[in-house]
Residue frames as qw, qx, qy, qz and C-alpha x, y, z in Angstrom:
[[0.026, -0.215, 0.609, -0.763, -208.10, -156.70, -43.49],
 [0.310, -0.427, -0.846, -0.079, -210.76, -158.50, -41.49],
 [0.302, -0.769, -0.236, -0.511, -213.71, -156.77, -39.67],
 [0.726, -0.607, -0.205, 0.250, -212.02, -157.42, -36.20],
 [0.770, 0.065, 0.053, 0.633, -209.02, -156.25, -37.59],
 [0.148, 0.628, 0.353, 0.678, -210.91, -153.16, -38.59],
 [0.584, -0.735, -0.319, -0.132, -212.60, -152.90, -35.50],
 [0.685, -0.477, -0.028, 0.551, -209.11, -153.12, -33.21],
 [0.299, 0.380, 0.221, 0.847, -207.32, -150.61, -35.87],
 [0.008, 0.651, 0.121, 0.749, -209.92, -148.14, -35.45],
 [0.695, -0.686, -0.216, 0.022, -210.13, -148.51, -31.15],
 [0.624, -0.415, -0.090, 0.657, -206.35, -147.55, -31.20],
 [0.059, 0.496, 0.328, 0.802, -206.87, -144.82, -33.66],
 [0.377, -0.772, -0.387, -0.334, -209.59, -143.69, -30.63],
 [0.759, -0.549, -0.217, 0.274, -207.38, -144.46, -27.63],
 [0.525, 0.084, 0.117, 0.839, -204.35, -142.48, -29.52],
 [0.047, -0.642, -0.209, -0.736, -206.91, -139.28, -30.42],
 [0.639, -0.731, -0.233, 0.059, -208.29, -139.74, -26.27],
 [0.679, -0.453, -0.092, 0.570, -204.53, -139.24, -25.27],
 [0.289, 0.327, 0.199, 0.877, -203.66, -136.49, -27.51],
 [0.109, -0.716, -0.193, -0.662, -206.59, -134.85, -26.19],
 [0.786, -0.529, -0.202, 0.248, -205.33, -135.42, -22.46],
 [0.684, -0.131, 0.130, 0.706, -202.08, -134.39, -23.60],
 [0.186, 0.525, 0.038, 0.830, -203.05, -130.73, -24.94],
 [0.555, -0.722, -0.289, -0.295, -205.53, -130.36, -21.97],
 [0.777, -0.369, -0.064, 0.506, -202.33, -131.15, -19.95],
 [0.503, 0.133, 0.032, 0.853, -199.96, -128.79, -21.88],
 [0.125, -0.730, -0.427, -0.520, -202.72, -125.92, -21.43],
 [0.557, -0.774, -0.300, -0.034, -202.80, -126.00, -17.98],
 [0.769, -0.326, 0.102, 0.540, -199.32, -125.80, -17.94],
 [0.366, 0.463, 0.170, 0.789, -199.03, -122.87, -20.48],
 [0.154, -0.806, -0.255, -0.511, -201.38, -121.28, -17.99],
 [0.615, -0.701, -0.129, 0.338, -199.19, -121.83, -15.17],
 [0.696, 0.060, 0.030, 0.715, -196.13, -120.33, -17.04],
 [0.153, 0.641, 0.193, 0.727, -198.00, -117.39, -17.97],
 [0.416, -0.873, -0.125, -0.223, -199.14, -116.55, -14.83],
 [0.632, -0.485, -0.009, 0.604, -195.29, -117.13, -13.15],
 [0.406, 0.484, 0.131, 0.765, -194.04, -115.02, -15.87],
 [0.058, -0.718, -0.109, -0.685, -196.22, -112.13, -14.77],
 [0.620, -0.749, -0.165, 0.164, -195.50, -112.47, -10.97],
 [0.741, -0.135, 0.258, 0.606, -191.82, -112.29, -12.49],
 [0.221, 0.680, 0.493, 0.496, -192.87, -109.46, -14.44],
 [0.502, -0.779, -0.343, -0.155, -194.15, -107.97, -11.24],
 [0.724, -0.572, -0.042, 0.384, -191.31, -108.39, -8.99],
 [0.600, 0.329, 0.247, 0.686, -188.76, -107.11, -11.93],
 [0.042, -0.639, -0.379, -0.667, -190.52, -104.31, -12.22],
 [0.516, -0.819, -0.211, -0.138, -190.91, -103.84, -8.43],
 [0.768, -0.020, 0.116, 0.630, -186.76, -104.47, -8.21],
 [0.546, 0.172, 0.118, 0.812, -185.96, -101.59, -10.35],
 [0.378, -0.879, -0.057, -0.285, -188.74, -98.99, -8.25],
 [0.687, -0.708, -0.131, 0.099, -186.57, -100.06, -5.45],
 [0.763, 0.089, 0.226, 0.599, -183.33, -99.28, -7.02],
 [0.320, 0.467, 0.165, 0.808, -184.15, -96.07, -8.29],
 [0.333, -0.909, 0.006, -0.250, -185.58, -94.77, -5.21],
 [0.635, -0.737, 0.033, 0.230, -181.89, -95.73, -3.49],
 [0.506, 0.322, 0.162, 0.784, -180.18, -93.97, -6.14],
 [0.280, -0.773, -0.471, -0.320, -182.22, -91.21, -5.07],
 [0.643, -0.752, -0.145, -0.003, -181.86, -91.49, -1.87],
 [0.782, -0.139, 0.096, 0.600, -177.80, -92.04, -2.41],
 [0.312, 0.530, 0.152, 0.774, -177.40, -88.66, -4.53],
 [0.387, -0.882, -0.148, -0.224, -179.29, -86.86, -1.36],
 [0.627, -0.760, 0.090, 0.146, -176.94, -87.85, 1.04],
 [0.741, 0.276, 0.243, 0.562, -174.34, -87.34, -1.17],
 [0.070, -0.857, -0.306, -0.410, -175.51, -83.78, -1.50],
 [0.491, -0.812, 0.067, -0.308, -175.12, -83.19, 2.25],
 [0.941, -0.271, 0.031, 0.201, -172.41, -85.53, 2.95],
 [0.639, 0.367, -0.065, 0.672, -169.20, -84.25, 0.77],
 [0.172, 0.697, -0.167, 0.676, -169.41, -80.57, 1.74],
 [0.538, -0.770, 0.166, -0.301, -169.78, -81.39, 5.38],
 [0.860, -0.182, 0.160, 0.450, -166.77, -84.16, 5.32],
 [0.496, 0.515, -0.024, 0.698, -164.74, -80.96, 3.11],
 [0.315, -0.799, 0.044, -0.510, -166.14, -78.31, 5.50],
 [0.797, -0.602, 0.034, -0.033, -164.68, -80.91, 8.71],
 [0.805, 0.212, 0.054, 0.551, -161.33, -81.53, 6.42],
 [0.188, 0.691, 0.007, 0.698, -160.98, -77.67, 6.37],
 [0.511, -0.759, 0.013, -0.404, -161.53, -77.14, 9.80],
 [0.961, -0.061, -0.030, 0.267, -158.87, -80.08, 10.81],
 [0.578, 0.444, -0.043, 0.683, -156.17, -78.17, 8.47],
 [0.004, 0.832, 0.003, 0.555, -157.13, -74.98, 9.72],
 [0.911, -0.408, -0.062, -0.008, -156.33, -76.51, 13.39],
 [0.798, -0.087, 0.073, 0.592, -153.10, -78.07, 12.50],
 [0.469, 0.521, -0.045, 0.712, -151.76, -74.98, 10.69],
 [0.122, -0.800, 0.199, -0.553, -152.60, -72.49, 13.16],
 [0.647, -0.674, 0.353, -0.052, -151.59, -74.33, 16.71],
 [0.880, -0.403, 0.207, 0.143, -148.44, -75.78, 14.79]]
Protein backbone atom coordinates (compact mmCIF):
# COMPACT_ATOMS: atom_id res chain seq x y z
CA UNK A 1 0.00 0.00 0.00
CA UNK A 2 1.43 3.35 -1.03
CA UNK A 3 1.81 6.41 1.33
CA UNK A 4 -1.17 8.21 -0.46
CA UNK A 5 -2.96 5.20 -0.24
CA UNK A 6 -2.22 5.26 3.45
CA UNK A 7 -2.91 8.71 3.79
CA UNK A 8 -6.66 8.45 1.94
CA UNK A 9 -7.35 5.04 4.05
CA UNK A 10 -6.70 6.70 7.18
CA UNK A 11 -8.90 10.28 6.21
CA UNK A 12 -11.95 7.89 5.73
CA UNK A 13 -11.20 5.99 8.84
CA UNK A 14 -11.45 9.93 10.35
CA UNK A 15 -14.49 11.07 8.35
CA UNK A 16 -16.32 7.57 9.38
CA UNK A 17 -15.19 8.08 13.40
CA UNK A 18 -16.45 12.26 12.78
CA UNK A 19 -19.92 10.75 11.72
CA UNK A 20 -20.30 8.20 14.30
CA UNK A 21 -19.60 10.85 16.65
CA UNK A 22 -22.45 13.12 15.05
CA UNK A 23 -24.51 10.18 15.01
CA UNK A 24 -24.45 9.35 18.94
CA UNK A 25 -24.55 13.16 19.68
CA UNK A 26 -27.71 12.93 17.47
CA UNK A 27 -29.19 9.76 19.10
CA UNK A 28 -28.59 11.50 22.66
CA UNK A 29 -30.51 14.30 22.04
CA UNK A 30 -33.10 12.23 20.97
CA UNK A 31 -32.96 9.77 23.97
CA UNK A 32 -33.34 13.02 25.87
CA UNK A 33 -36.34 13.99 24.10
CA UNK A 34 -38.02 10.54 24.69
CA UNK A 35 -37.27 10.65 28.21
CA UNK A 36 -38.62 13.75 28.87
CA UNK A 37 -42.12 12.84 26.68
CA UNK A 38 -42.25 9.73 28.61
CA UNK A 39 -42.44 11.64 31.87
CA UNK A 40 -45.04 14.26 30.67
CA UNK A 41 -46.85 10.84 29.76
CA UNK A 42 -46.06 9.65 33.06
CA UNK A 43 -47.59 12.83 34.36
CA UNK A 44 -50.77 12.96 32.57
CA UNK A 45 -51.37 8.98 33.32
CA UNK A 46 -51.02 9.54 36.57
CA UNK A 47 -53.13 12.75 36.52
CA UNK A 48 -55.99 10.50 34.40
CA UNK A 49 -56.43 8.05 37.11
CA UNK A 50 -56.66 11.15 40.16
CA UNK A 51 -59.44 12.17 37.93
CA UNK A 52 -61.13 8.91 37.74
CA UNK A 53 -61.05 8.10 41.18
CA UNK A 54 -62.32 11.28 42.38
CA UNK A 55 -65.59 10.53 39.89
CA UNK A 56 -65.95 7.23 41.33
CA UNK A 57 -66.18 9.06 44.42
CA UNK A 58 -68.20 11.41 43.50
CA UNK A 59 -70.57 8.60 41.63
CA UNK A 60 -70.92 6.37 44.93
CA UNK A 61 -72.11 9.85 46.75
CA UNK A 62 -74.81 10.44 44.59
CA UNK A 63 -75.58 7.08 44.49
CA UNK A 64 -75.93 7.19 48.23
CA UNK A 65 -78.62 9.89 48.00
CA UNK A 66 -80.07 9.04 44.77
CA UNK A 67 -81.58 5.27 45.15
CA UNK A 68 -83.42 5.82 48.44
CA UNK A 69 -84.96 9.01 47.21
CA UNK A 70 -86.00 7.42 43.60
CA UNK A 71 -87.41 4.15 46.18
CA UNK A 72 -88.82 6.65 48.71
CA UNK A 73 -90.73 8.56 45.27
CA UNK A 74 -91.55 4.79 43.87
CA UNK A 75 -93.26 4.19 47.30
CA UNK A 76 -95.07 7.20 47.41
CA UNK A 77 -96.43 6.68 43.59
CA UNK A 78 -97.73 3.03 44.76
CA UNK A 79 -99.01 4.30 47.82
CA UNK A 80 -101.13 6.88 45.53
CA UNK A 81 -102.31 4.38 43.08
CA UNK A 82 -103.42 1.86 45.73
CA UNK A 83 -105.21 4.10 47.91
CA UNK A 84 -107.30 6.48 45.26
CA UNK A 85 -107.87 3.20 43.12
Amino acid sequence: MSEDQQREALEILREIRDRQREAVELLKAQRALVEEQLQKSRASVQESIGLQRTALARQRQVTLIAVPGIIACLAAIAYLVIRYF
